[in-house]
C-alpha positions as CSV (number, residue, x, y, z in Angstrom):
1,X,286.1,38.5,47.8
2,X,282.6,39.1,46.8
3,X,284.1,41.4,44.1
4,X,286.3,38.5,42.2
5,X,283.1,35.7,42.7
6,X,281.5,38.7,40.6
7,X,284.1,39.3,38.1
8,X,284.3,35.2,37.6
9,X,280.8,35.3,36.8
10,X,280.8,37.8,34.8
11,X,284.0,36.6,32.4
12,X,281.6,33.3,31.8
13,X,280.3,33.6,28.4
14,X,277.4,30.7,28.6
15,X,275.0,32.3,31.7
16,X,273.2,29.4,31.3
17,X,275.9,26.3,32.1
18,X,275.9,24.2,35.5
19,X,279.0,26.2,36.1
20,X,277.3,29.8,35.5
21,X,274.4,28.6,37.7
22,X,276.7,27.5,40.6
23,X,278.4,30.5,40.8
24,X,275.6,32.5,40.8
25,X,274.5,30.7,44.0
26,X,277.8,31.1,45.2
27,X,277.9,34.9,44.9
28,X,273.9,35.3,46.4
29,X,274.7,32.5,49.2
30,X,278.0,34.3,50.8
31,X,276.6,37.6,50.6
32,X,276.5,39.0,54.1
33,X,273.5,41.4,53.5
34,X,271.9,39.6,57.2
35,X,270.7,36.5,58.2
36,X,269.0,33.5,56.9
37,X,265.6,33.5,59.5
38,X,262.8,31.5,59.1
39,X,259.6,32.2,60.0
40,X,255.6,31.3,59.7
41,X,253.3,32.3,57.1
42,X,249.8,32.3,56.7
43,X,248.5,32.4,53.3
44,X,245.2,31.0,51.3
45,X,244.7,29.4,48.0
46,X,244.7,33.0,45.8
47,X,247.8,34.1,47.3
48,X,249.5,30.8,46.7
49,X,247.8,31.1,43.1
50,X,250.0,34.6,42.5
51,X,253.0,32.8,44.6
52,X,253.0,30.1,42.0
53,X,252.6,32.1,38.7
54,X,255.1,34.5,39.4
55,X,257.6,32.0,41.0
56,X,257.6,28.4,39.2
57,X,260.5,29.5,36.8
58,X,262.1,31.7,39.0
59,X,266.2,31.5,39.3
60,X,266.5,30.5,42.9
61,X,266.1,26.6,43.7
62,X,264.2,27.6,47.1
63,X,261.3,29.6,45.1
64,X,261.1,26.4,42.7
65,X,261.3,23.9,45.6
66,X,258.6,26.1,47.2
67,X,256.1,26.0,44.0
68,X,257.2,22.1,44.0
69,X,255.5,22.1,47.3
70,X,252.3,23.9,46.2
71,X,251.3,21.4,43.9
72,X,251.1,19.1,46.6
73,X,248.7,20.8,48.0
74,X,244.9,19.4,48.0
75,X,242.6,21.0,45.1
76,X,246.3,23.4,43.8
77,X,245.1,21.6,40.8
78,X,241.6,22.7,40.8
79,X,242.6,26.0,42.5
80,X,246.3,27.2,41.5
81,X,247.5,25.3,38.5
82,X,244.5,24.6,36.4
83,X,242.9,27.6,37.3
């Protein structure tokens, strides 16, 4: 299964559509590599800083909700985005 989700994909000519996008998620989400667990972190403002620059455009909704979430934080102006 996982190998015709890829071959789909990779027929698609535009990477970029709504389709290509979905697909993608698709192929990542049903992968049974393990499980999905969640867990605590602890982190401070120059860790979030490197979180945020390396993950605001990344490819997975999750990292963008995540970075969405950051710059609700108090000061991430002063501290992660502006800075």
């Amino acid at each position: 299964i996982m190998k015709e989700k890829v071959t789909e994909y990779n027929k698609l000519t535009d990477k970029s559509s709504e389709d290509a996008k979905e697909k993608y998620l698709e192929i990542l989400y049903s992968n049974p590599c393990g499980f999905r667990l969640t867990s605590r972190m602890t982190t401070n403002y120059q860790q979030l800083k490197t979180i945020y620059s390396q993950r605001k455009t990344h490819r997975l909704p999750e990292w963008r909700a995540f970075c969405d979430w950051i710059e609700s934080l108090p000061y991430a102006k002063e501290f992660i985005i502006g800075g």
